[in-house]
Residue frames as a rotation matrix with the C-alpha (Angstrom) as fourth column:
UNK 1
0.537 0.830 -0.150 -36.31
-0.371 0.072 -0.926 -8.76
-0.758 0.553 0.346 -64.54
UNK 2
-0.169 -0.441 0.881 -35.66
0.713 0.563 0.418 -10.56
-0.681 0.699 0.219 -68.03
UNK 3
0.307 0.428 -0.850 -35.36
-0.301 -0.804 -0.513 -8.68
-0.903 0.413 -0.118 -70.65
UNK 4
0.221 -0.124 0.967 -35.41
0.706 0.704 -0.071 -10.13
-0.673 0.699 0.243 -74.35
UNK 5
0.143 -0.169 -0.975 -33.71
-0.534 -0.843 0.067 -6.68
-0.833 0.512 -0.210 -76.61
UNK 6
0.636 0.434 0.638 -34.78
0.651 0.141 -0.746 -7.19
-0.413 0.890 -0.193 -80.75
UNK 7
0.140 -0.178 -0.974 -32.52
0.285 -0.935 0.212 -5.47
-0.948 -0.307 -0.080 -83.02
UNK 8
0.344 0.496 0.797 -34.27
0.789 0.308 -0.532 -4.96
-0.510 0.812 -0.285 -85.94
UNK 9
0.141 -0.693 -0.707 -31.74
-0.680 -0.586 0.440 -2.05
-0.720 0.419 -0.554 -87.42
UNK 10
0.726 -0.069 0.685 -31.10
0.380 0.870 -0.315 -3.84
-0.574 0.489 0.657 -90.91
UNK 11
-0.562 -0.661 -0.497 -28.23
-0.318 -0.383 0.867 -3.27
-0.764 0.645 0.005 -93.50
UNK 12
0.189 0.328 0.926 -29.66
0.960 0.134 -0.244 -2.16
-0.204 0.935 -0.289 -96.87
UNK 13
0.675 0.150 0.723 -28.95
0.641 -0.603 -0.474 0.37
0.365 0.783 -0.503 -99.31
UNK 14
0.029 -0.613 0.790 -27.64
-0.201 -0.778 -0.596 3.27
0.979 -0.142 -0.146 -97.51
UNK 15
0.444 0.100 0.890 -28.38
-0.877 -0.153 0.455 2.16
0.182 -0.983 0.020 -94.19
UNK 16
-0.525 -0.782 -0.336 -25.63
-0.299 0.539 -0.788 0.13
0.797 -0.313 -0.516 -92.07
UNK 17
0.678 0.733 -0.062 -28.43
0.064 0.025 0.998 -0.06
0.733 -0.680 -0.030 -88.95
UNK 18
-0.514 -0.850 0.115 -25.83
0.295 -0.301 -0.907 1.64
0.806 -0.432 0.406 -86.79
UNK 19
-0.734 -0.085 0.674 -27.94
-0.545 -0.519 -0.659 3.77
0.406 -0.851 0.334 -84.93
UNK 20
0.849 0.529 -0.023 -30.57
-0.335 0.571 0.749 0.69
0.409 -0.628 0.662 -83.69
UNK 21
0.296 -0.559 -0.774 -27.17
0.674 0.697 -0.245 -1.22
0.676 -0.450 0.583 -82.71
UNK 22
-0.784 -0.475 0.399 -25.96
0.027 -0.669 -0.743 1.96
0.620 -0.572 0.537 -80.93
UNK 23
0.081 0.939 0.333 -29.72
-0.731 -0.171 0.661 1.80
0.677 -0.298 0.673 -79.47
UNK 24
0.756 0.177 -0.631 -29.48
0.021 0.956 0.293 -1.69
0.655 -0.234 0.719 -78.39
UNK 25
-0.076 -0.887 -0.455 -25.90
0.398 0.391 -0.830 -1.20
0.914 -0.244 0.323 -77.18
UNK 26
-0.544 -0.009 0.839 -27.23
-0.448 -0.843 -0.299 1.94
0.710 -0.538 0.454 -74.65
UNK 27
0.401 0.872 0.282 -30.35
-0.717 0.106 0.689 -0.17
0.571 -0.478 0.667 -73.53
UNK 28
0.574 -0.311 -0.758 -28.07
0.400 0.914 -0.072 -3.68
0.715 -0.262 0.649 -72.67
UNK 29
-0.701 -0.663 0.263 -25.32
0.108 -0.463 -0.880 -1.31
0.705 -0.588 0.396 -70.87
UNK 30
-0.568 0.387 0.726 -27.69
-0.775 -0.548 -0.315 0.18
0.276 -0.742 0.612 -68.76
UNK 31
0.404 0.865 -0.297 -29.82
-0.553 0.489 0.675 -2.88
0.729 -0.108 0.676 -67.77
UNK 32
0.020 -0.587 -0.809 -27.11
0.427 0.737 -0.524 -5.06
0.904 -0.335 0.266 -67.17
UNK 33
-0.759 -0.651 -0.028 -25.42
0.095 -0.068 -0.993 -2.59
0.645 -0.756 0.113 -64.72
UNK 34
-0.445 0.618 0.648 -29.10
-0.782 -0.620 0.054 -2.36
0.435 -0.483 0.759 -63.03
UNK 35
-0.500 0.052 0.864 -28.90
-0.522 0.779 -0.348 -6.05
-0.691 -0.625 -0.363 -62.03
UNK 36
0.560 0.728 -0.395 -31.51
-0.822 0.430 -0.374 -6.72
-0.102 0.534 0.839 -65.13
UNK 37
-0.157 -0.087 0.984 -31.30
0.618 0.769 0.166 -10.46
-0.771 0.634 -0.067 -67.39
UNK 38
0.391 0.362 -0.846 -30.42
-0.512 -0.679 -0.526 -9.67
-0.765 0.639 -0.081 -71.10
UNK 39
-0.341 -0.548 0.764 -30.79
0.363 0.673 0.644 -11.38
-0.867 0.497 -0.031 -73.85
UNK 40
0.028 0.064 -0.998 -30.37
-0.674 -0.735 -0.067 -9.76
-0.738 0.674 0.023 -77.19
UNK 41
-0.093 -0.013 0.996 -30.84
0.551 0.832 0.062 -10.72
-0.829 0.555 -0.070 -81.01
UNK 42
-0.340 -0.183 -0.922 -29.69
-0.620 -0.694 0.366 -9.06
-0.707 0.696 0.123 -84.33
UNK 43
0.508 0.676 0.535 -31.50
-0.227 0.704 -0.674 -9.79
-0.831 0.221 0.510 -86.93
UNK 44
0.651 -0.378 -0.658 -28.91
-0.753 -0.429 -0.498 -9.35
-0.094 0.820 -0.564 -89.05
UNK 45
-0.455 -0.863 0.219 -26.84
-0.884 0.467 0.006 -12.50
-0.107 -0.191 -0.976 -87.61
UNK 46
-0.366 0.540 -0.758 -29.44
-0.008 0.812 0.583 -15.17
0.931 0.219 -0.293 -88.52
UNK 47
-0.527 0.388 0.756 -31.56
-0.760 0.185 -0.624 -16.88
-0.382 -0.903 0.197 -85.76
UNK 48
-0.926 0.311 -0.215 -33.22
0.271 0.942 0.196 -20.37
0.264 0.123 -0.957 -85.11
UNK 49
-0.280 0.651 0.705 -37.25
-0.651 -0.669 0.359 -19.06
0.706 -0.359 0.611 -84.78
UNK 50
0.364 0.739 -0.567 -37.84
0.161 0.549 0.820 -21.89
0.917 -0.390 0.081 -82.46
UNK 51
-0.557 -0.701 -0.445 -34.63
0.795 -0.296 -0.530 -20.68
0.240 -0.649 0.722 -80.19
UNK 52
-0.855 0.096 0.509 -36.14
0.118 -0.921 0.371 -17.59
0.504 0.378 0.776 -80.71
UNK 53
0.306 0.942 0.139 -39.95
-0.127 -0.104 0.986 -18.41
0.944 -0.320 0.087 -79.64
UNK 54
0.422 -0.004 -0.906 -38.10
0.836 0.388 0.388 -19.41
0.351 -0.921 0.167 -76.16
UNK 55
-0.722 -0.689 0.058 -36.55
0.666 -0.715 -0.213 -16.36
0.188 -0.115 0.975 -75.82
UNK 56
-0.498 0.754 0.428 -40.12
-0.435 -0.645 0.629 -14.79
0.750 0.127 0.649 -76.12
UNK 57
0.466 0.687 -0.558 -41.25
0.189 0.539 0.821 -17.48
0.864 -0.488 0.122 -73.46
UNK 58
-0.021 -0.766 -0.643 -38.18
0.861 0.314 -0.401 -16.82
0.509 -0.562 0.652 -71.19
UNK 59
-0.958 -0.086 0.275 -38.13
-0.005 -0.949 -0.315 -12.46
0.288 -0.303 0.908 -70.72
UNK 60
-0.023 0.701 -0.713 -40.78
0.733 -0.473 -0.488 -10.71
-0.679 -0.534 -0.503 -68.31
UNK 61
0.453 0.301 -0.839 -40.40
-0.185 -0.889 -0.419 -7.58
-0.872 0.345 -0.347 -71.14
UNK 62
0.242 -0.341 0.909 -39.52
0.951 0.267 -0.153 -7.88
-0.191 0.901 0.389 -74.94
UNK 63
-0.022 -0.463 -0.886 -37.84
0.117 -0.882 0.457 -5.09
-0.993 -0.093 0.073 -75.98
UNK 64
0.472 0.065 0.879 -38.04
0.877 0.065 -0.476 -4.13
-0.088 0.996 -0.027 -80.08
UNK 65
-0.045 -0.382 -0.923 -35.53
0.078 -0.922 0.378 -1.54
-0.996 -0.055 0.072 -81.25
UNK 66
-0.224 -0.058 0.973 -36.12
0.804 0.553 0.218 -0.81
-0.551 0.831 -0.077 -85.01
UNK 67
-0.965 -0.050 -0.259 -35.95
-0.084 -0.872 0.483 1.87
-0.250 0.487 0.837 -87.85
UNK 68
0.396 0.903 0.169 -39.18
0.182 0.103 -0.978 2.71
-0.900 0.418 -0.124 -89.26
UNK 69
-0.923 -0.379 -0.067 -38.78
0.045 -0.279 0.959 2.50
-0.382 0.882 0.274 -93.68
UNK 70
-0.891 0.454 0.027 -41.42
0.209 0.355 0.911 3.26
0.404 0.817 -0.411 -95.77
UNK 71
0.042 0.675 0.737 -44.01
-0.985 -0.095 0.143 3.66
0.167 -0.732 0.661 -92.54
UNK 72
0.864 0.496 -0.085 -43.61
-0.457 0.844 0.280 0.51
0.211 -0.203 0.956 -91.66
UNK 73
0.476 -0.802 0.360 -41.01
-0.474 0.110 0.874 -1.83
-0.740 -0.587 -0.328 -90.21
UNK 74
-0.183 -0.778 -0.601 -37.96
-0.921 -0.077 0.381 -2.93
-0.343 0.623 -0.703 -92.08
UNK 75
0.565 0.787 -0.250 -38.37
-0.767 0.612 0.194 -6.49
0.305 0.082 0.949 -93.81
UNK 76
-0.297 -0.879 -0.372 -35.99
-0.444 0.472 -0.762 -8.18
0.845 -0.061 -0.531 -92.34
UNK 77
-0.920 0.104 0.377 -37.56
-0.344 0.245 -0.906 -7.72
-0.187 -0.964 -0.190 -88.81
UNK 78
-0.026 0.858 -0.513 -41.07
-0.997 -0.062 -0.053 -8.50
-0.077 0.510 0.857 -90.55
UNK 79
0.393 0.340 -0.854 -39.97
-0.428 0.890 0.157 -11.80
0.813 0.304 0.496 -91.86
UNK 80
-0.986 -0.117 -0.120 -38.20
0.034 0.564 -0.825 -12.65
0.164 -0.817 -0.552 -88.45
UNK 81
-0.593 0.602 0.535 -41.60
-0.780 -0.266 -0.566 -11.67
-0.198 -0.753 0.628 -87.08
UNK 82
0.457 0.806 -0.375 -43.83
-0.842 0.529 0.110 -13.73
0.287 0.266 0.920 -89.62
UNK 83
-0.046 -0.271 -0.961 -41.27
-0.112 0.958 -0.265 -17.01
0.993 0.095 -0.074 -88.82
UNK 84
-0.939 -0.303 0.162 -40.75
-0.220 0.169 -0.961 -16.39
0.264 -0.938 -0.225 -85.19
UNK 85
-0.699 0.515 0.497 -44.22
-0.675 -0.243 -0.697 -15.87
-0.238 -0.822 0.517 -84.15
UNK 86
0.214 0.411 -0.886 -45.22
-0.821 0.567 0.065 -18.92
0.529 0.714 0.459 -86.56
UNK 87
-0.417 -0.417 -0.808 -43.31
0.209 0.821 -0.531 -21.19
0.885 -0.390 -0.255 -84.36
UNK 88
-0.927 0.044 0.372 -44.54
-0.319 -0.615 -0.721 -19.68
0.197 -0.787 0.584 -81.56
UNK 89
-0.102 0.962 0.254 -48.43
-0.932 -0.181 0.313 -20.72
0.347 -0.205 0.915 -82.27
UNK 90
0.796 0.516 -0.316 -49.17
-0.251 0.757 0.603 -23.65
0.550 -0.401 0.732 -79.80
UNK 91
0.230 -0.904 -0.360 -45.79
0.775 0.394 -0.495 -23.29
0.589 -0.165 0.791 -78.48
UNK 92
-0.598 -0.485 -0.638 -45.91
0.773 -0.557 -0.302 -20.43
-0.209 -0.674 0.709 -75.72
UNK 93
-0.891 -0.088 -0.445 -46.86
0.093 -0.996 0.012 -17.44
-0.444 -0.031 0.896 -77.21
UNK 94
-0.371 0.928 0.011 -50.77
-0.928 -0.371 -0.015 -18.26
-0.010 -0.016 1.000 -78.68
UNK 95
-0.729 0.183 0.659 -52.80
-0.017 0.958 -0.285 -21.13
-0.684 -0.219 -0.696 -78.98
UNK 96
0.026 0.896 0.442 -55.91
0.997 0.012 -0.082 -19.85
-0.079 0.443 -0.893 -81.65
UNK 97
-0.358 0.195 0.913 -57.30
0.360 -0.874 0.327 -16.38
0.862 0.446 0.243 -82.66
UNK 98
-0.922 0.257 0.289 -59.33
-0.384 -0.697 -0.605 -16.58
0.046 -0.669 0.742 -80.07
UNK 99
-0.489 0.843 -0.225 -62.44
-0.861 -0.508 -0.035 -17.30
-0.144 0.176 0.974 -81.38
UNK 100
-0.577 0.162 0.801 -64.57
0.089 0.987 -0.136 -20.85
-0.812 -0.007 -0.583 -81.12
UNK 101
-0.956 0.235 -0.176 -66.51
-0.101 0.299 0.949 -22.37
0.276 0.925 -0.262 -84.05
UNK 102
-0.290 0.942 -0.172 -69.71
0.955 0.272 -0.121 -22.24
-0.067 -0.199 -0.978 -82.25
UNK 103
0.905 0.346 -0.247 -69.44
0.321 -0.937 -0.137 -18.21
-0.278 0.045 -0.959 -81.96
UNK 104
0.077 -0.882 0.465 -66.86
0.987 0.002 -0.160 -16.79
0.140 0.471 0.871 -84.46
UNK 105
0.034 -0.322 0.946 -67.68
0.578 -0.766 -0.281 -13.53
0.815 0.557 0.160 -84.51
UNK 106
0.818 -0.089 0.568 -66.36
-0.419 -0.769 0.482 -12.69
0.394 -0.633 -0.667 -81.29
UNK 107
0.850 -0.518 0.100 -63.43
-0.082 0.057 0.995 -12.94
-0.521 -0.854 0.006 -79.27
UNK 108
0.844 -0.504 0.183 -60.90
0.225 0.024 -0.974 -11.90
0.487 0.863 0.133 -81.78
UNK 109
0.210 -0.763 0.611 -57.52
-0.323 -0.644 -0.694 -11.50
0.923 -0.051 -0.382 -80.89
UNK 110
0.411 -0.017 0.912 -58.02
-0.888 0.217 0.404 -13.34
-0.205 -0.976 0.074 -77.32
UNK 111
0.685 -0.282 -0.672 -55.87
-0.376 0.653 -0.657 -16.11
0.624 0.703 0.342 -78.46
UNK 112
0.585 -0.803 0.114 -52.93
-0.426 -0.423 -0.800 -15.30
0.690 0.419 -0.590 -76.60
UNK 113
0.760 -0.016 -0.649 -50.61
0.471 0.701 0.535 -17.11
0.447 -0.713 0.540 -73.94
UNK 114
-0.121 -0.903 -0.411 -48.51
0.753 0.186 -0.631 -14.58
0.647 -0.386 0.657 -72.91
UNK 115
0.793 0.471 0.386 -50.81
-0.028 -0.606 0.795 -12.72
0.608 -0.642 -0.467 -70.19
UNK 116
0.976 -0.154 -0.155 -48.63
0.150 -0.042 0.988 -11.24
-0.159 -0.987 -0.018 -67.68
UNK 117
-0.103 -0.593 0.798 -45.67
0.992 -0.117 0.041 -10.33
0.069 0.796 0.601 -70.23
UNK 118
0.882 0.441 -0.168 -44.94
0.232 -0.715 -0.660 -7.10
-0.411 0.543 -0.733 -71.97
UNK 119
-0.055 -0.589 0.806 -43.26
0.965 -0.239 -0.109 -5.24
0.257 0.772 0.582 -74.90
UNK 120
0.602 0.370 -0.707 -42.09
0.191 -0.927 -0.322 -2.35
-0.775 0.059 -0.629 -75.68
UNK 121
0.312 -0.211 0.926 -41.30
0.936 -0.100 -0.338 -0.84
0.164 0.972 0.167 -79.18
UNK 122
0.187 -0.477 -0.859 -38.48
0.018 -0.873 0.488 2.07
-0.982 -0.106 -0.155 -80.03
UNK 123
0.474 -0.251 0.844 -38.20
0.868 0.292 -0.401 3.35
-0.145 0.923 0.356 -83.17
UNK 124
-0.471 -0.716 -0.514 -35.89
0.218 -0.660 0.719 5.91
-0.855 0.227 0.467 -85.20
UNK 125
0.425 0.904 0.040 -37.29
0.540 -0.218 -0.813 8.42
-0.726 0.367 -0.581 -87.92
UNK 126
-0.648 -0.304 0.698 -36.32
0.633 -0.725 0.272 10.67
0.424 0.618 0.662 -90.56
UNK 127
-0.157 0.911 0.382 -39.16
0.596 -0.221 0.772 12.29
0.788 0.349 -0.508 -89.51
UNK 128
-0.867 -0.243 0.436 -39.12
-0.228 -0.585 -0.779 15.30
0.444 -0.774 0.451 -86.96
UNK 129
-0.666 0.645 -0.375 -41.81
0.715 0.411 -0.565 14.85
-0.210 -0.645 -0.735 -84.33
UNK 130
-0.427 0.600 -0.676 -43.71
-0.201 -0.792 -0.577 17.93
-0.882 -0.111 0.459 -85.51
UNK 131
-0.911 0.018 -0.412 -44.26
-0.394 0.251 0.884 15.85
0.119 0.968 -0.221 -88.45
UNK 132
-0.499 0.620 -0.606 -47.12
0.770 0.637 0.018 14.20
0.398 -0.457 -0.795 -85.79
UNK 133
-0.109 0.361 -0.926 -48.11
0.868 -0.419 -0.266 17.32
-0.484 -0.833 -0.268 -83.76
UNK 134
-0.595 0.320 -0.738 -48.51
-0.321 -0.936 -0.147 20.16
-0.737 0.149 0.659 -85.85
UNK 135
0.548 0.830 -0.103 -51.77
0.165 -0.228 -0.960 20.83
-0.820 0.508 -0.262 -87.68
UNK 136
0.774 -0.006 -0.633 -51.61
-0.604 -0.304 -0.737 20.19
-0.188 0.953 -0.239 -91.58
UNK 137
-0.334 -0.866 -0.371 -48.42
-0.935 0.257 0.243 18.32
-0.115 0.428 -0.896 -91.18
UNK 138
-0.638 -0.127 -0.759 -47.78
-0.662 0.594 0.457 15.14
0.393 0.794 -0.463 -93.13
UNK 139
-0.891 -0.005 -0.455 -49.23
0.011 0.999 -0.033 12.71
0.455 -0.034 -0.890 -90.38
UNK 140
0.227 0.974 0.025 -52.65
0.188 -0.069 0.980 14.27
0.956 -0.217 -0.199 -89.34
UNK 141
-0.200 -0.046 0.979 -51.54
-0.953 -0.224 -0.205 14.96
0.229 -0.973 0.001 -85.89
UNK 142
0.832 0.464 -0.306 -51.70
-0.278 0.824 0.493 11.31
0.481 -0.325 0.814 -85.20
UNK 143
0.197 -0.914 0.355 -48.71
-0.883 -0.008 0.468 9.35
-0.425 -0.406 -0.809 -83.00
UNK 144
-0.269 -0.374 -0.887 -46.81
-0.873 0.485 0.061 7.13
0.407 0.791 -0.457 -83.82
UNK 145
-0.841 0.366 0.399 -48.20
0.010 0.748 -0.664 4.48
-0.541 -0.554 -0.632 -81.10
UNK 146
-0.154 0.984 0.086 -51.94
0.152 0.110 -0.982 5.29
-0.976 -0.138 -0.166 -82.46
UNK 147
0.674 0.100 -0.732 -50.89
-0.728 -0.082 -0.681 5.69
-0.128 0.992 0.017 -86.31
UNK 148
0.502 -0.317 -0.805 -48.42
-0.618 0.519 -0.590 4.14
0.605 0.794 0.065 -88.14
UNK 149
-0.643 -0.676 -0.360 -47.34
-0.428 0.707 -0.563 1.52
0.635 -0.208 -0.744 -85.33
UNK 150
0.016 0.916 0.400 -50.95
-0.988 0.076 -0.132 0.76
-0.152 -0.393 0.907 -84.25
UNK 151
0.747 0.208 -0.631 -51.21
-0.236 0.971 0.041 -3.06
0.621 0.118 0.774 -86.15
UNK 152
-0.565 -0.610 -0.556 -47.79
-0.220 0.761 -0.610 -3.73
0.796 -0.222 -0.564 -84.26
UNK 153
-0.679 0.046 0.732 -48.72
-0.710 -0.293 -0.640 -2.89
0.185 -0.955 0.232 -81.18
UNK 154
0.418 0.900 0.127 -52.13
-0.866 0.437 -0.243 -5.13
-0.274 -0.009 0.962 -81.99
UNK 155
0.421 -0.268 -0.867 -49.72
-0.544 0.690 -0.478 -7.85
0.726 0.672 0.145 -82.86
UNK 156
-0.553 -0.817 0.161 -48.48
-0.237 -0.030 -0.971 -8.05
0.798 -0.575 -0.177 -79.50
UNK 157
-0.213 0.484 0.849 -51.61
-0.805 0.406 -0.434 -8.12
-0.554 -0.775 0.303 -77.47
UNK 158
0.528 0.567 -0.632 -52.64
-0.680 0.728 0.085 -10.72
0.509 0.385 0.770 -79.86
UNK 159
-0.192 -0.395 -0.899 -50.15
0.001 0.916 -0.402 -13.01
0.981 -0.078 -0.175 -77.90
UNK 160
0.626 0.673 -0.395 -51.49
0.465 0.085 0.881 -11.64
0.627 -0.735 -0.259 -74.94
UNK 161
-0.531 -0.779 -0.332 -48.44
0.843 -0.446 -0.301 -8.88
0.086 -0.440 0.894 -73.82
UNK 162
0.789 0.586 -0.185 -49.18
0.588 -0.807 -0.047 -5.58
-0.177 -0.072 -0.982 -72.69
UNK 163
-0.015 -0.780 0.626 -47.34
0.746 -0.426 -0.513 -2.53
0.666 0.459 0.588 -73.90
UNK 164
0.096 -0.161 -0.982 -45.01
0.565 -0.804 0.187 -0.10
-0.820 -0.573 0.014 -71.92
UNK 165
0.937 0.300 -0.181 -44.57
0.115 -0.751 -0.650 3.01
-0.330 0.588 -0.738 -73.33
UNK 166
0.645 -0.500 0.578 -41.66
0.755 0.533 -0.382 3.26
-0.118 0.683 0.721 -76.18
UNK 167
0.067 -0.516 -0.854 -39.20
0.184 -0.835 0.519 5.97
-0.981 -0.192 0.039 -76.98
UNK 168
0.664 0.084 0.743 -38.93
0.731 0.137 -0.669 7.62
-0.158 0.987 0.030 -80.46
UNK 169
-0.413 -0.767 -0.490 -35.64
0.196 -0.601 0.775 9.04
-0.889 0.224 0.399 -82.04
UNK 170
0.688 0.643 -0.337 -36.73
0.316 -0.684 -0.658 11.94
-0.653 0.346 -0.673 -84.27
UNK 171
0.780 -0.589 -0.211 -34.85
-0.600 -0.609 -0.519 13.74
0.178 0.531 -0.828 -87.80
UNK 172
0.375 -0.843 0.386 -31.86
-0.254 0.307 0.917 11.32
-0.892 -0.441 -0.099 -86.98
UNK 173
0.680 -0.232 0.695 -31.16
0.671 0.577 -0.464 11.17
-0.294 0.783 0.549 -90.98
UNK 174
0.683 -0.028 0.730 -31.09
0.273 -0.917 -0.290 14.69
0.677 0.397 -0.619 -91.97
UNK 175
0.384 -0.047 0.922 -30.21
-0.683 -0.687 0.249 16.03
0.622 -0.725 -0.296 -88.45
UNK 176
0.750 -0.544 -0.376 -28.09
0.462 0.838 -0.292 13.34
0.474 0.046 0.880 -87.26
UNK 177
0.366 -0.804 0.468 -25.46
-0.436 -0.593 -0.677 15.52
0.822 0.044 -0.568 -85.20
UNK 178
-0.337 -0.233 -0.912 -23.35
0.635 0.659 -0.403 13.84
0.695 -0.715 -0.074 -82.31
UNK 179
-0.968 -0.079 0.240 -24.76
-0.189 -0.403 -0.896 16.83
0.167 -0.912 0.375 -80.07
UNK 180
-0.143 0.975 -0.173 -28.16
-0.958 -0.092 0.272 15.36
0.249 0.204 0.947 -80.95
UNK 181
0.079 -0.093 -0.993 -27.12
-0.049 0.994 -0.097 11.67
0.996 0.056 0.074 -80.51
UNK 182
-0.305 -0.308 -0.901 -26.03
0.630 0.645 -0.433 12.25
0.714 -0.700 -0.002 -77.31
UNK 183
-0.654 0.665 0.362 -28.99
-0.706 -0.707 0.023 14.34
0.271 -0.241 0.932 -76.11
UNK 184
0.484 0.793 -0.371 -31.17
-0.749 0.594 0.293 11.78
0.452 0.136 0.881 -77.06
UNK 185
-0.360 -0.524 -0.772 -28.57
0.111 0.798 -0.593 9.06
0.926 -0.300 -0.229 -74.92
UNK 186
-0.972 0.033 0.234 -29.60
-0.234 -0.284 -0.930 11.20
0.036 -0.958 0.284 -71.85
UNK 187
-0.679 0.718 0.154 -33.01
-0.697 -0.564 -0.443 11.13
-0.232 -0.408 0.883 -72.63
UNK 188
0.163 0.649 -0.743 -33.37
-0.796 0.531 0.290 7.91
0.583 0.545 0.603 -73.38
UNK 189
-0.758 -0.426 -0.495 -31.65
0.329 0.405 -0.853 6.59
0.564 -0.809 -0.167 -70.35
UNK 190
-0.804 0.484 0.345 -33.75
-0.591 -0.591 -0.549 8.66
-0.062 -0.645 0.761 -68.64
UNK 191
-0.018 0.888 -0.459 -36.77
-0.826 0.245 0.508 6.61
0.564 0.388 0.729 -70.11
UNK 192
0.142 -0.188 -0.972 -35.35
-0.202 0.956 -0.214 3.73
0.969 0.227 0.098 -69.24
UNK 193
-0.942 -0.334 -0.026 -34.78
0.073 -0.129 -0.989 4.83
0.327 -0.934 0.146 -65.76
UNK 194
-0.224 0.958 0.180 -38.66
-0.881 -0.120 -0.457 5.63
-0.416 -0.261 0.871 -65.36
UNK 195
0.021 0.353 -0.936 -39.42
-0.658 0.709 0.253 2.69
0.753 0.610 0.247 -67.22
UNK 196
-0.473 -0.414 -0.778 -37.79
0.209 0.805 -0.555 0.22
0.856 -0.426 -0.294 -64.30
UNK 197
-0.941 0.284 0.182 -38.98
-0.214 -0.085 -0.973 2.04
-0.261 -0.955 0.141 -61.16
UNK 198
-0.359 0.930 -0.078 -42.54
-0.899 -0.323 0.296 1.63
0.250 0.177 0.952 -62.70
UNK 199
0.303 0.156 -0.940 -42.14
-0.295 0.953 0.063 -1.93
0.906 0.258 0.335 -63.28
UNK 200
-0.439 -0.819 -0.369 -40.94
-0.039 0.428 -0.903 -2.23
0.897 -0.382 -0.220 -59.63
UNK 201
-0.794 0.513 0.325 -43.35
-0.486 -0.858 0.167 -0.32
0.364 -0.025 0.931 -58.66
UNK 202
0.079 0.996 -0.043 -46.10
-0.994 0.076 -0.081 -2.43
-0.078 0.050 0.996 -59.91
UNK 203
-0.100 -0.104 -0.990 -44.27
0.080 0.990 -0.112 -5.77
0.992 -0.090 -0.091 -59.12
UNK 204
-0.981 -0.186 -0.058 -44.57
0.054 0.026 -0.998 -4.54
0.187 -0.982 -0.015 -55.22
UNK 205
-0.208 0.916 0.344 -48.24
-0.955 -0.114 -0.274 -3.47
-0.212 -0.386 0.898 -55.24
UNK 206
-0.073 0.208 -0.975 -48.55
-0.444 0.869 0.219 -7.35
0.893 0.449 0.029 -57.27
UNK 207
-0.471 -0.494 -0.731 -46.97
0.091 0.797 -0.597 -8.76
0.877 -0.348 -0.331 -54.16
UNK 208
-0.728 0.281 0.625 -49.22
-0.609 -0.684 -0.402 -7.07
0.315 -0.674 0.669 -51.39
């Protein structure tokens, strides 16, 4: 498989985006040596978005590693998004909203040209995970896939990807300890190990 790995980790203020590059570095190691294609992009090193929209035309899976600030991604990966996926319209990755001028007020969002694609989205938190699952706490019991990373996720089928399931690194500001970092290495390998046999999985039943 291709795999296209985002690393939207950003230097500002106090943050050096260390632990998305340390993210990125685990996910590329471990693909590679699994035979995957990887190609990777920091947003921190510039980029050409039209290079960029081919990179999104080239990978069978897009990969997005990225802090969450504020509830919301960082703006760095933002404005890569608004330029990349600007070049991108009529050029691979959509072609229209969707919707025709004889009947607008359907088919939103069916725009897209990249049926047969998919993404997936990791992110890193201050935020312990019981911040999501326990009654009363801050985020309503909502996840992060079905709260605060709901429009990406809707930004993605707009091009017409489907989404595997992500991984989320928890407390890593506060609670940051290397016996926690490299917990979460195991158990994000691990993902990544279930992540491939699926997709192999369901490229054999494809071929039947």
């Amino acid at each position: 498989m291709k795999i296209f790995i985002i690393n939207g980790g950003q230097v500002f203020a106090h943050s050096g985006g260390k632990l998305n590059s340390l993210i990125t570095d685990w996910s590329s190691k471990f693909l590679l040596e699994q035979g995957q294609e990887v190609r990777i992009t920091n947003i921190n090193d510039g980029y050409d978005p039209v290079a960029e929209v081919e990179n999104f035309k080239w990978a069978d899976i897009v990969m997005y590693n990225t802090p969450i600030w504020w509830f919301q991604v960082p703006f760095g990966l933002k404005k890569y998004i608004d330029e990349v996926f600007t070049a991108g319209h009529q050029n691979g990755m959509y072609a229209s909203d969707g919707r025709t001028r004889k009947n607008p007020a359907i088919n939103y969002g069916r725009g897209g040209l990249m049926q047969g694609k998919k993404y997936t989205v990791n992110t890193s938190w201050n935020a312990p995970d019981t911040a999501f699952t326990l009654p009363g706490e801050f985020f309503e019991q909502r996840s992060v896939d079905d709260g605060i990373m709901f429009g990406f996720h809707k930004m993605n089928e707009f091009t017409g990807m489907d989404k595997i399931q992500g991984f989320h690194f928890h407390d890593i500001e506060k609670n940051a300890t290397a016996e926690r970092i490299a917990n979460y290495n195991k158990e994000y390998i691990k993902h990544l190990q279930e992540m491939l046999m699926a997709e192999k999985q369901i490229n054999e039943l494809q071929a039947l």
